[in-house]
ZAVEX-639714 format. One record per residue: residue in three letters; x, y, z of N, C-alpha, C, O, CB in turn. Coordinates in steps of 0.2 Angstrom, whole numbers, plus 5000, padded with zeros to 4 digits. Glycine has a CB too. Layout:
// ZAVEX-639714
ALAXYZXYZXYZXYZXYZ/...
// end
This chain:
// ZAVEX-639714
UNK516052664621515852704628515352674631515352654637515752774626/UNK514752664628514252614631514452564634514252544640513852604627/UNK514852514630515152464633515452464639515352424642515452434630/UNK515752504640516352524646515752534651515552494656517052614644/UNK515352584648514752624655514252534656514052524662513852724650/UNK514152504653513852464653514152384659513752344662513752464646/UNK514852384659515252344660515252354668514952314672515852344657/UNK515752424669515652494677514652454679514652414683515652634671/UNK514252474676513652464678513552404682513252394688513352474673/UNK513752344678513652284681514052264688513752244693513852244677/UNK514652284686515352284692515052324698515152304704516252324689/UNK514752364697514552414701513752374707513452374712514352484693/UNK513552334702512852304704512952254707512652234712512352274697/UNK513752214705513952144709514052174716513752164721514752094707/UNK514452214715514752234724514352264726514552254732515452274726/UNK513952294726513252314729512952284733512652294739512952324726/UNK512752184727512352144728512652104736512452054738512252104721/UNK513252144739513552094744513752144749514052124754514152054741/UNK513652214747514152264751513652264759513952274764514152364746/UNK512952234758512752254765512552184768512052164772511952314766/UNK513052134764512952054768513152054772513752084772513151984766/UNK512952024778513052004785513751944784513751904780512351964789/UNK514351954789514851934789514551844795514151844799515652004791/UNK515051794793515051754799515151774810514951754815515551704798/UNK515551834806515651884814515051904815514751894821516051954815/UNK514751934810513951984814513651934814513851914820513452044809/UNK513251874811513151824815513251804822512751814826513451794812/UNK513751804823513851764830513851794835513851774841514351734831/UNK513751874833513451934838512851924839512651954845513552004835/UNK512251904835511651884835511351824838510951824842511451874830/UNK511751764833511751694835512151664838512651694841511751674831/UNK511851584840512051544843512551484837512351434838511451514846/UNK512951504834513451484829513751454833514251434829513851534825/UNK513951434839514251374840513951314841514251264840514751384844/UNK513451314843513051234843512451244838512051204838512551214852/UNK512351284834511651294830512051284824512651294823511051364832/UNK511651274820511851284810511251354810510651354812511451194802/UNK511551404806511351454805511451484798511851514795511551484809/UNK510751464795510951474786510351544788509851554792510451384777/UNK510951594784510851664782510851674773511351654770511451714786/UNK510251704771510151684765509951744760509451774763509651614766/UNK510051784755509851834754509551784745509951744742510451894754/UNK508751794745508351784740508451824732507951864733507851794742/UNK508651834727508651874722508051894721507651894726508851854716/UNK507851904714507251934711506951884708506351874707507451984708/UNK507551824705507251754701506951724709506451684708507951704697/UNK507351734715506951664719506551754722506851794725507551584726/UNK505951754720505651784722504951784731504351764730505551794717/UNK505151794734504951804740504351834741504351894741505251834743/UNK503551804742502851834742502651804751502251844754502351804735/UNK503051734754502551694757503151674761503751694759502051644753/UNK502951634768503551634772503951584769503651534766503551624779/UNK504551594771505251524771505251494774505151524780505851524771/UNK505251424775505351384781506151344778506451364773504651314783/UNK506251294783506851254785506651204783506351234779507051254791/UNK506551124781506451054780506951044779507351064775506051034775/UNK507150984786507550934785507750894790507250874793508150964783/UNK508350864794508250824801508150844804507950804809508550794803/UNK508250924806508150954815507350934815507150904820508151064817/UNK506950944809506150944811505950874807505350864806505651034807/UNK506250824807506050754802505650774795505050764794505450704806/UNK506050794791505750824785505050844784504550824780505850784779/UNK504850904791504250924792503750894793503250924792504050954787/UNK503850824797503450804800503350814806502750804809503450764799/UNK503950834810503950844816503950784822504450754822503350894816/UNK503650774825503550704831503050664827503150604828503150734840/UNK502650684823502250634820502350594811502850574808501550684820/UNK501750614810501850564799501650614797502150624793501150494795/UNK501250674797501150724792501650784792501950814797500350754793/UNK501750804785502250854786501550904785501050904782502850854780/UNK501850954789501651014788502151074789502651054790501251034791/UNK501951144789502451194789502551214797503051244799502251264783/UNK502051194800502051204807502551194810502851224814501651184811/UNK502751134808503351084809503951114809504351094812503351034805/UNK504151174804504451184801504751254803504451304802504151164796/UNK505651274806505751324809505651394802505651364796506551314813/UNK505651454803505451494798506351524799506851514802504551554798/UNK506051584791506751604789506451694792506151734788507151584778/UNK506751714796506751774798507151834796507751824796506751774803/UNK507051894794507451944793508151964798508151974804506952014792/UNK508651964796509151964799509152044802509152084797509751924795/UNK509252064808509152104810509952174807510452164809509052074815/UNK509752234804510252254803510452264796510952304794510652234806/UNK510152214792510652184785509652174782509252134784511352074787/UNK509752234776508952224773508952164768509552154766508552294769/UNK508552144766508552084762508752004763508751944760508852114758/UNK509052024769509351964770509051904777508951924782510051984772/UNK509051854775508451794781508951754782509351744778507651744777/UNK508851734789509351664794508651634797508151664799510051704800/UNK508951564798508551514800508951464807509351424805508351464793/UNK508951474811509251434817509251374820509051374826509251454821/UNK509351324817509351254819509851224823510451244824509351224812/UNK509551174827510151154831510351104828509951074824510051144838/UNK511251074828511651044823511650974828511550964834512551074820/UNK511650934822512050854826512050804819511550814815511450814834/UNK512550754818512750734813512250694808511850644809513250684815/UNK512450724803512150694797511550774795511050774792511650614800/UNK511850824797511250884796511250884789511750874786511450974799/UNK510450874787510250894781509650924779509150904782510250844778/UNK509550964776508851014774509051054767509551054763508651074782/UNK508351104767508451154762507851204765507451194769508251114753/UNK507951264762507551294763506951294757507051274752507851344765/UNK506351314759505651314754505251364755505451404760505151244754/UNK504751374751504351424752503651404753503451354749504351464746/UNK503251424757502551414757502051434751502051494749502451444762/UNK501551394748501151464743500851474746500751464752500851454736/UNK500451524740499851554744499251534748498851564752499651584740/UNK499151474746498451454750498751424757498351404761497951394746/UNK499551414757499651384762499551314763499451294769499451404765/UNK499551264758499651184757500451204756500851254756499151144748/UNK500551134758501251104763501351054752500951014749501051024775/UNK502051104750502151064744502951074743503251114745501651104737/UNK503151014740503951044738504251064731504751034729504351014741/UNK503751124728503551134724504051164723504551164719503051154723/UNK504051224728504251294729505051274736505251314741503451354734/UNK505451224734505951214738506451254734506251274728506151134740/UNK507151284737507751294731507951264727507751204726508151294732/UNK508351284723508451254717508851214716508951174722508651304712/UNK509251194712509651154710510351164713510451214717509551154703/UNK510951134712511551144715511751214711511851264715512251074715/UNK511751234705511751284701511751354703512151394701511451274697/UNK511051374707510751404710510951444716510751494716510451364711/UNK511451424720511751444725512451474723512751444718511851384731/UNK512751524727513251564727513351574735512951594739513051634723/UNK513951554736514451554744514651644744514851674739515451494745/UNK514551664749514451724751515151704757515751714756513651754753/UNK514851684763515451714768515051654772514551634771515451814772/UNK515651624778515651594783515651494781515851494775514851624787/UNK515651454783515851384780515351374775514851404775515751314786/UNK515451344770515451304768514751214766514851164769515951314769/UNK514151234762513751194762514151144757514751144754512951224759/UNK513751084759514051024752513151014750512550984752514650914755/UNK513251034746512651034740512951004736513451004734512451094737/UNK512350954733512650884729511750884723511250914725512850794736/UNK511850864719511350834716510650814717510650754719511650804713/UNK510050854717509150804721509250774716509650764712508150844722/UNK508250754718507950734711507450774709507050814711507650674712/UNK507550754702507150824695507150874699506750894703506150824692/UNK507950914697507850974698507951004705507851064705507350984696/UNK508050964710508150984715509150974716509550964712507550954721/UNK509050974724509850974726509750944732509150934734510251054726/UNK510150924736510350894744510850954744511250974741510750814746/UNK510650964752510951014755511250994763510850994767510451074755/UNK512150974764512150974770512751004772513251024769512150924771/UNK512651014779512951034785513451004788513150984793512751044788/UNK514051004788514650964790514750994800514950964805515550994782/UNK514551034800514751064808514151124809513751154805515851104809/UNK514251144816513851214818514251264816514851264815513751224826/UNK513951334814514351364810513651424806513051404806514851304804/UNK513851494804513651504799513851514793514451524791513351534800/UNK513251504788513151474781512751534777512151554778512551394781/UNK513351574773512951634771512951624763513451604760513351714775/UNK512351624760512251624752511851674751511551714755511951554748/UNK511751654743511351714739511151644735511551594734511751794733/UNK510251634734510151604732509651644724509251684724509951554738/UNK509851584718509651644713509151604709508851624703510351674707/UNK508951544713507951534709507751484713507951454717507751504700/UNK507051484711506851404716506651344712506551354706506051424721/UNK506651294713506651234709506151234702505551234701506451174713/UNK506751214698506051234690506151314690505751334685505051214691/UNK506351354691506151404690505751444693505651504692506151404686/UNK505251384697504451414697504451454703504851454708503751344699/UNK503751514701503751554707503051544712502551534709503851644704/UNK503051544718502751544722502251584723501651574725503051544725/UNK502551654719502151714720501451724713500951774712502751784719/UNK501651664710501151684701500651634705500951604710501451654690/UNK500151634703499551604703499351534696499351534690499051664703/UNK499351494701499551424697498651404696498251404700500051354703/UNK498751384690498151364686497851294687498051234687498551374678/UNK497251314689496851234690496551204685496351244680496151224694/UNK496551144684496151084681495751034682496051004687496451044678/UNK495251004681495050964682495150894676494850874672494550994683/UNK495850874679496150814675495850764674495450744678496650804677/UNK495950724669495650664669496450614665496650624659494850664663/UNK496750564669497350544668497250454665497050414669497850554676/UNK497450444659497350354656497850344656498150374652497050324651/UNK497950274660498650224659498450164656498050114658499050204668/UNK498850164650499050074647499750054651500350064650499450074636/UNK499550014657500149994661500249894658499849854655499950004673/UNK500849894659501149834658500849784658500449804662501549824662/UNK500649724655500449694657500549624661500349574659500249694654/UNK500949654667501349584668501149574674501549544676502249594667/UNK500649574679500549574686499549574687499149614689501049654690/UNK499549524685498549514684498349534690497949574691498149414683/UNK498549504696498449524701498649574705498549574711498349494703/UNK498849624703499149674704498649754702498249744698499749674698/UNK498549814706498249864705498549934705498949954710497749854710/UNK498449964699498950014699498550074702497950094701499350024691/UNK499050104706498750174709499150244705499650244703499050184718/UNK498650284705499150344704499350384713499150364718498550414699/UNK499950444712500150454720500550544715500950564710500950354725/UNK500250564722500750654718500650694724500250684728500250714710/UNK501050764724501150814727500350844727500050874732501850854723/UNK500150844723499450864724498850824729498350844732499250854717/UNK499050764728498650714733499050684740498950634743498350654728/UNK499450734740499850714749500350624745500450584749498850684760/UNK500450614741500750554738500550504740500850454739501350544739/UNK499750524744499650454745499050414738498650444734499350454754/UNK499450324740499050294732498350294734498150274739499350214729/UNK497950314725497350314724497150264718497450254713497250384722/UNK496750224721496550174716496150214708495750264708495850114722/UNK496450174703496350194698495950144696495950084699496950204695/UNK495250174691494550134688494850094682495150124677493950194685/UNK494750014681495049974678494349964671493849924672495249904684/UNK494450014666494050014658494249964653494549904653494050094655/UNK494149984648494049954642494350034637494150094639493149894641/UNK494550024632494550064627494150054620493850004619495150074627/UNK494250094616493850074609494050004606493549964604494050144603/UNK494649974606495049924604494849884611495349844611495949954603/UNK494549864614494549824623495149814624495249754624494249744623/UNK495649864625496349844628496049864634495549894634497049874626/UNK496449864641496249864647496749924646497349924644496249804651/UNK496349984651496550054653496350074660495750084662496150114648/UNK496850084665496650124671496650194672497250224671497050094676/UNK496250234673495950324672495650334681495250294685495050334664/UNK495950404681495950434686495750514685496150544682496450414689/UNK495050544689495050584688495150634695495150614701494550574685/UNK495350704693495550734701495750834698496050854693496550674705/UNK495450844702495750934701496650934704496850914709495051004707/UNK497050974699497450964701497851074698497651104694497650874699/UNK498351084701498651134699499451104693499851054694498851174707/UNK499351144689500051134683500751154685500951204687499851194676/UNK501051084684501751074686501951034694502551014697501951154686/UNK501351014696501350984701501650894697501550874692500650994704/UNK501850864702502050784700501450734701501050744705502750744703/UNK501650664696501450624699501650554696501750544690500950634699/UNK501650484701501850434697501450394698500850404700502350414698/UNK501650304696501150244696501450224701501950254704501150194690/UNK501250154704501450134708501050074711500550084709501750174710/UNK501050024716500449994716499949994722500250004727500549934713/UNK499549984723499150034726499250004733499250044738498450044723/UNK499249944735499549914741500249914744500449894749499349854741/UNK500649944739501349954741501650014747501650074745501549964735/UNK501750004752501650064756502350084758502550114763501250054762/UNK503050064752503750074753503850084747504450094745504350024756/UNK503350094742503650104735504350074730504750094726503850174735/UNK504049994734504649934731504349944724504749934719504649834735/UNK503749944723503349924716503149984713502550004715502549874718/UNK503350024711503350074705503450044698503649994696503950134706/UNK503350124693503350114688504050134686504250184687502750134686/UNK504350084682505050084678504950084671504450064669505650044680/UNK505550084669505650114663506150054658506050004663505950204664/UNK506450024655507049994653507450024650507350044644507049954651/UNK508150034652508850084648509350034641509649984643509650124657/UNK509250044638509650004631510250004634510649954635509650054623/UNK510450044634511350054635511750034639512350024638511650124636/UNK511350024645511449994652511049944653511249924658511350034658/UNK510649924652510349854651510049834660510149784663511049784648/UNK509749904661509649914669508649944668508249974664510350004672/UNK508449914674507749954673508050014677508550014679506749914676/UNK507450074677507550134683506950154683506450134680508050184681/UNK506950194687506050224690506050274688506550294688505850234699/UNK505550314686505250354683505450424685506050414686504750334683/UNK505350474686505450564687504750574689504250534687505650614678/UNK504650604692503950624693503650654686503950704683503950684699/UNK502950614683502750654678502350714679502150724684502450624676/UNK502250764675501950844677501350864674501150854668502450904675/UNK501050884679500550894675500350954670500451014673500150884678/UNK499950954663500351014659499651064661499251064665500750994648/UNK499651094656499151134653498551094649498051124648499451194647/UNK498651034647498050984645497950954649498350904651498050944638/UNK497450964651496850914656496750854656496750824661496150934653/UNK496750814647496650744647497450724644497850744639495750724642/UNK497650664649498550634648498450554647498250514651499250644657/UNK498550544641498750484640499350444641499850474639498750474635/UNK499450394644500150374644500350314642500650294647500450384649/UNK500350274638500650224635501050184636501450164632500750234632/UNK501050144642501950094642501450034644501350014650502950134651/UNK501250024640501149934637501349904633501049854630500549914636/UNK502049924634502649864630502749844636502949884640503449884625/UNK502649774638503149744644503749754642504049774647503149654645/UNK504349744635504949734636505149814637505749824637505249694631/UNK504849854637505049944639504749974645504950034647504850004634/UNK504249954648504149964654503649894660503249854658503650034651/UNK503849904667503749854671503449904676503449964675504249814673/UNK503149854684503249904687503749844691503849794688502649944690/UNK503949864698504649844698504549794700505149774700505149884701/UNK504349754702504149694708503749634700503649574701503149734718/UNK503549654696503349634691503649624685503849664682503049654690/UNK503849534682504549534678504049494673504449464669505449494682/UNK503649494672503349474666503049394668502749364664503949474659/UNK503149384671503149314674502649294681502449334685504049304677/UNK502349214682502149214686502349214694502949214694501949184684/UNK502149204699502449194704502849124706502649074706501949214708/UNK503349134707503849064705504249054714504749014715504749084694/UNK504049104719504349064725503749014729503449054733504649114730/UNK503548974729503048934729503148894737502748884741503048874721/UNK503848884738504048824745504448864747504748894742504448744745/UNK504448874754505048924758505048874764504548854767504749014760/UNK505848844766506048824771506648854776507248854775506148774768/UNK506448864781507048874785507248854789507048794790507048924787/UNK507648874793507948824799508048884806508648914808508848774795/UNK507548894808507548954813508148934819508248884821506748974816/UNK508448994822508548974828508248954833507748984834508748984831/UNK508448884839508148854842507848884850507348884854508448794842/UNK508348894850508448934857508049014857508049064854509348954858/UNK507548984864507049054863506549044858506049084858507449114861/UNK506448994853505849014847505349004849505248944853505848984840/UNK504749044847504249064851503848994846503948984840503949144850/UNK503448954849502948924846502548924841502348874838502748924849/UNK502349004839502149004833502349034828502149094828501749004832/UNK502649024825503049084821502949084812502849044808503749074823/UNK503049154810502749174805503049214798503449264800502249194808/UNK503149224793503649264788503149324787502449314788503849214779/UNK503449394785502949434784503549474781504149464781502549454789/UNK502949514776503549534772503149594766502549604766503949454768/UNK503549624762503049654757502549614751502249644747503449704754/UNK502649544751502449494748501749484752501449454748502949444747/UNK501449504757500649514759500649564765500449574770500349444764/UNK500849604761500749694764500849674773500449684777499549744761/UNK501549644774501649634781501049644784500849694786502149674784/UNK500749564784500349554787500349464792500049434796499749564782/UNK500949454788501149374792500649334788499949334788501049384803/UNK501149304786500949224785501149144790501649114789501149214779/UNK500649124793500949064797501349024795501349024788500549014798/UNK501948984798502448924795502348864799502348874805503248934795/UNK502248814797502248744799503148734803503648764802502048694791/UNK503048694806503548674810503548604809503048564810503448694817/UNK504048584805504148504804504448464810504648494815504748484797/UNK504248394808504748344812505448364814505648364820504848284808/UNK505748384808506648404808506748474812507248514812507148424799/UNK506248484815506448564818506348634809506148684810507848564821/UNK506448604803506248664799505548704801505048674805506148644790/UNK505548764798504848794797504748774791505248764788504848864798/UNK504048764788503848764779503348804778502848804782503548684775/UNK503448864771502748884769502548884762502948894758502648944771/UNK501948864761501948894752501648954752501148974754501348844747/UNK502148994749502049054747501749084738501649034734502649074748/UNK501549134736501449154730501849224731501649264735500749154728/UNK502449234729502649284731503249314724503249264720503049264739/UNK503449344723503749354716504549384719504749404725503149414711/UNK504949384712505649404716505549494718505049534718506349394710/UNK506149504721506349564723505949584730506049644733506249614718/UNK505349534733504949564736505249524745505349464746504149554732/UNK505249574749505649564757505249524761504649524761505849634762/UNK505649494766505449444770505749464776506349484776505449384767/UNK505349444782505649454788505349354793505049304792505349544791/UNK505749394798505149304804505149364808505349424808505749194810/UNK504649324812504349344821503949294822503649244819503949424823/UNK503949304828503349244833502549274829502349324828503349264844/UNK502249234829501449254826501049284829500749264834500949214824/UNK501049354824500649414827500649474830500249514831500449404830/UNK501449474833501849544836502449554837502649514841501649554841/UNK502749594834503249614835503649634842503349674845503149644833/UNK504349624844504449644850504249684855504349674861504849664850/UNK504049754851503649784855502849774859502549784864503649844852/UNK502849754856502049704858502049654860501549614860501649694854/UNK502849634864502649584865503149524862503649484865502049604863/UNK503049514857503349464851504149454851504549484855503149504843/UNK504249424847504949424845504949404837504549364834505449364851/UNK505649444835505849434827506849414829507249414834505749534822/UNK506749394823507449364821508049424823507749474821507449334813/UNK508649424825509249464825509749464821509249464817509549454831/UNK510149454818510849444814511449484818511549544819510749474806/UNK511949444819512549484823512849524819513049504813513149434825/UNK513049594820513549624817514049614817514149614823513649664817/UNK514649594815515249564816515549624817515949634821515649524810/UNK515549684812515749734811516049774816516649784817515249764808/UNK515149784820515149824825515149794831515249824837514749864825/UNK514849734831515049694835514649694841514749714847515749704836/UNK513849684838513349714840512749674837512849664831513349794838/UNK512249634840511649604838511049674835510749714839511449574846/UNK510849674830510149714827509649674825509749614826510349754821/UNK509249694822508449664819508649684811508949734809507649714823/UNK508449614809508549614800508249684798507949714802508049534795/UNK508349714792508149764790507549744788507449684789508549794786/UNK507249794786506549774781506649754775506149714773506049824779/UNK507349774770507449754763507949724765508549744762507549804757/UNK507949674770508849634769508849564766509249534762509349604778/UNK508149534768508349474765507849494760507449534761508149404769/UNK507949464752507349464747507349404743507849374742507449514742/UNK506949394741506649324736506849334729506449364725505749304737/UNK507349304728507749294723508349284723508649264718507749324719/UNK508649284730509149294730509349274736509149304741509149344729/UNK509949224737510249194744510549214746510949254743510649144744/UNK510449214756510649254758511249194763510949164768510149304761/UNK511849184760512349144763512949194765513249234762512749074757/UNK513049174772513849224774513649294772513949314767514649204768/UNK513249324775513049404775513149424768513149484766513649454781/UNK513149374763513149394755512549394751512449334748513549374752/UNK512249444749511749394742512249374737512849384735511249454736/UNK511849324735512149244731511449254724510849224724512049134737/UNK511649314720510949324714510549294713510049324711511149334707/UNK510449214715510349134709509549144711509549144717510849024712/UNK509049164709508449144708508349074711508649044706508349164702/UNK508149044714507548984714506948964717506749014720507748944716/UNK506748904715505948914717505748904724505348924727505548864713/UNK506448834725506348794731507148864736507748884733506548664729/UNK506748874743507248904745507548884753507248894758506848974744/UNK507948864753508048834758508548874763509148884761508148784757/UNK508248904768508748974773508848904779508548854781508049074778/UNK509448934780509848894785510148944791510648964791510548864781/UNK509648964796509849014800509948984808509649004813509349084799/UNK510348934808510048894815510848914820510948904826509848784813/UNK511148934815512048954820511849024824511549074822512848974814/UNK512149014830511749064836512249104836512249154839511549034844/UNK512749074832513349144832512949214828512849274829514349124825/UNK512649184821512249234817511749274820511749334822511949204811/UNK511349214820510649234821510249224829510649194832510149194815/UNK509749244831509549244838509049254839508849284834509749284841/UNK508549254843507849274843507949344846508549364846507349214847/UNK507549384848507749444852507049434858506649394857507649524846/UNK507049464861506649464869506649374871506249334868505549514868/UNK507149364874507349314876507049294880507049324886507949314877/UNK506449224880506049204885506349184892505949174896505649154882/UNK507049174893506949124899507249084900507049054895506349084900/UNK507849044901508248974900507648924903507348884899509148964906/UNK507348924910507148904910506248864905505948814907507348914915/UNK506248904901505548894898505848844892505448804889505248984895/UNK506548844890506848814886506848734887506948714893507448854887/UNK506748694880506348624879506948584880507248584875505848614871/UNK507248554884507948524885507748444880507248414880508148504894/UNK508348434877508348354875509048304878509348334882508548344865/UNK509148254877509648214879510348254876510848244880509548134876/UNK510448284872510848334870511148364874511748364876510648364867/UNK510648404875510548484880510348484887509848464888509948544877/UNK510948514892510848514898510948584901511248634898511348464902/UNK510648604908510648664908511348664914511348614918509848694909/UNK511648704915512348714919512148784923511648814920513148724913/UNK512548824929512648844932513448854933513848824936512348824936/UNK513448914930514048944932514249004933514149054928514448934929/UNK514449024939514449084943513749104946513549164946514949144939/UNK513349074947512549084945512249114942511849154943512249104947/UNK512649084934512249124927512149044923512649014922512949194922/UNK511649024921511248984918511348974912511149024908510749004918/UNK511848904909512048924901511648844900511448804904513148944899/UNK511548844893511348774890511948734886512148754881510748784886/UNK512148684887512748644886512548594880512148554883512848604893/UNK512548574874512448564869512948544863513248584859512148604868/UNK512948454862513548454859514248484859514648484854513248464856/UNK514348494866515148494869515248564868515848584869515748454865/UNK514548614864514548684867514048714870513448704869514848714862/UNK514348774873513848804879513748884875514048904870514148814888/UNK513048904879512848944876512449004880512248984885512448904872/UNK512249064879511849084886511249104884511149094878512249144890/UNK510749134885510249144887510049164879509749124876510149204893/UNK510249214878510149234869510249184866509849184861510549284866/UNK510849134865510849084860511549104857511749074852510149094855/UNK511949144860512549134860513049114862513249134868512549164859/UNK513649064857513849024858514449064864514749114863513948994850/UNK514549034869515149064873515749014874516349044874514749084881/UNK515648964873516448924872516348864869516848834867516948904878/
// end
């Protein structure tokens, strides 16, 4: 009989827990559900509610808003849905690719995403379309929005479990890394939710044994993250990885946490189990870099920049043959780009283009497209490591300079003549012509 009363009780608790949710209709009696995303969200007792909710995600640039710092200002809040107790909606306006989550503020009101929702596990569809929630990282989830619409859940914890409303415990940590030994000239930073992620140069000691130990001291709260990474790296190509046996793959680390003990040792000075990524045990082995830029439009002086000198441009010689030459110290995996020396388009400058065939559309190389290790022939990487690297980017079907100086600023040879047709200005070159940009027109 208890069981029966006990079963009745529960059944009784589900349909309750839904009997006074707001339907997508009442919604739209409120809201703007046809151009806006409207997540309406009822909190349990596990994701418990002390401090306000916000929104993070593209309407507001993951809380940065128009600027670099995130904050919660940035950030639209989750208000009580009028009519319906317990229950909070957030009104964002939709446009493709909507993605966010909702989070909680703590108590002091530092901007953390300690206190975001939980995991895909976490969420229960209640009424109105449908989220695609897919898998975060450690413990989190992605949350998106396929159309405008409302989005009604019960959400039943917040990430980790952790609650916003307990009072999180300080330390005054003190953190020692045995990192890799593979990158002499290399500086490892620590980087965490606690310190805005940005990298902090770590104190380079000695231990009882003289192995070399980098230690960082910092007050910090328990369960907050943090990783390595190196301290001039400002894309996080150079982190600390790990090596997987099974898969014969490196991978990047999880955020480490900080516990209830104060002082953390951490150990990965095996080079063959741990790197950081830009670092393969090895010295710097791209030494000669040659290219063959396009002619048309290239600015006089021009230069490689890349995360191999914290894009800061390095000059290239201009040979007899039309190549550029540089000696570099640069290691694999690390990106390269050109421009004219010293500024970029916007300032002015010009950088290299590549045609899309695709779209059938001229862009600016990515930041990670070309990398050193790796040939970049026929829009493919070609894996082959070498030392001596020779780029061939001189066909104006591919590549292009961008902010196009001028035909007439353009250096003519016995080759190249300049034509008038329809009173548009093309350059004639080996029995083909070409226009202002450097593309080939017949």
């Amino acid at each position: 009989m208890k069981k029966l009363y006990a079963f009745f009780a529960a059944a009784l608790m589900s349909v309750s827990m839904y009997a006074t949710a707001p339907t997508a209709a009442d919604l739209a009696s409120e809201y703007d559900v046809v151009n806006n995303v409207v997540f309406c969200i009822q909190f349990t007792d596990d994701a418990e509610v002390c401090n306000d909710i916000r929104f993070i995600g593209t309407p507001n640039n993951w809380g940065k808003g128009d600027g670099t710092t995130e904050a919660w200002s940035n950030c639209e809040k989750f208000n009580p849905v009028p009519g319906f107790d317990g229950w909070y909606a957030a009104e964002l306006p939709y446009s493709e690719g909507f993605q966010g989550k909702p989070a909680q503020e703590p108590s002091d009101g530092s901007f953390t995403w300690d206190y975001q929702c939980g995991d895909k596990n976490a969420w229960v569809h209640v009424d109105g379309l449908q989220l695609a929630i897919t898998d975060g990282f450690a413990d989190e989830c992605n949350i998106a929005a396929s159309a405008a619409g409302a989005y009604i859940y019960q959400l039943k914890y917040w990430k980790k479990h952790k609650s916003p409303c307990v009072a999180v415990v300080k330390h005054q940590y003190s953190i020692t890394l045995y990192a890799p030994d593979a990158c002499p000239d290399m500086k490892p930073a620590i980087a965490g939710d606690d310190m805005g992620w940005s990298s902090n140069e770590m104190t380079v000691d000695l231990d009882e044994d003289l192995n070399t130990i980098y230690t960082y001291s910092f007050e910090g709260q328990e369960g907050h993250g943090f990783k390595f990474k190196e301290l001039m790296d400002t894309d996080w190509s150079n982190e600390m990885q790990y090596y997987i046996d099974s898969t014969d793959t490196w991978s990047n680390f999880d955020n480490f946490e900080l516990t209830a003990d104060s002082v953390i040792v951490l150990n990965f000075s095996d080079n063959s189990k741990y790197r950081f990524a830009l670092c393969d045990g090895e010295e710097a082995e791209y030494t000669v870099f040659g290219v063959n830029l396009p002619a048309l439009n290239c600015p006089e002086a021009v230069e490689i920049i890349g995360t191999f000198d914290g894009w800061q441009g390095t000059a290239m010689e201009k040979l007899e043959n039309g190549w550029f030459f540089v000696e570099l110290d640069a290691k694999a995996s690390q990106f390269f780009k050109f421009r004219s020396a010293g500024a970029w388009p916007d300032a002015g400058g010009a950088e290299i283009e590549v045609y899309d065939a695709e779209n059938e559309e001229w862009r600016t190389i990515k930041d990670n497209e070309f990398v050193f290790g790796q040939l970049w022939q026929d829009d493919t990487y070609k894996g082959t490591p070498c030392k001596l690297i020779e780029l061939d980017m001189s066909n104006p079907d591919k590549y292009r300079w961008s902010g196009a100086q001028g035909i007439e600023n353009i250096v003519l040879t016995e080759k190249a003549q300049k034509v008038v047709v329809d009173g548009v200005l093309y350059i004639v070159r080996d029995n083909k012509m070409f226009n202002v940009q450097g593309t080939q027109v017949r």
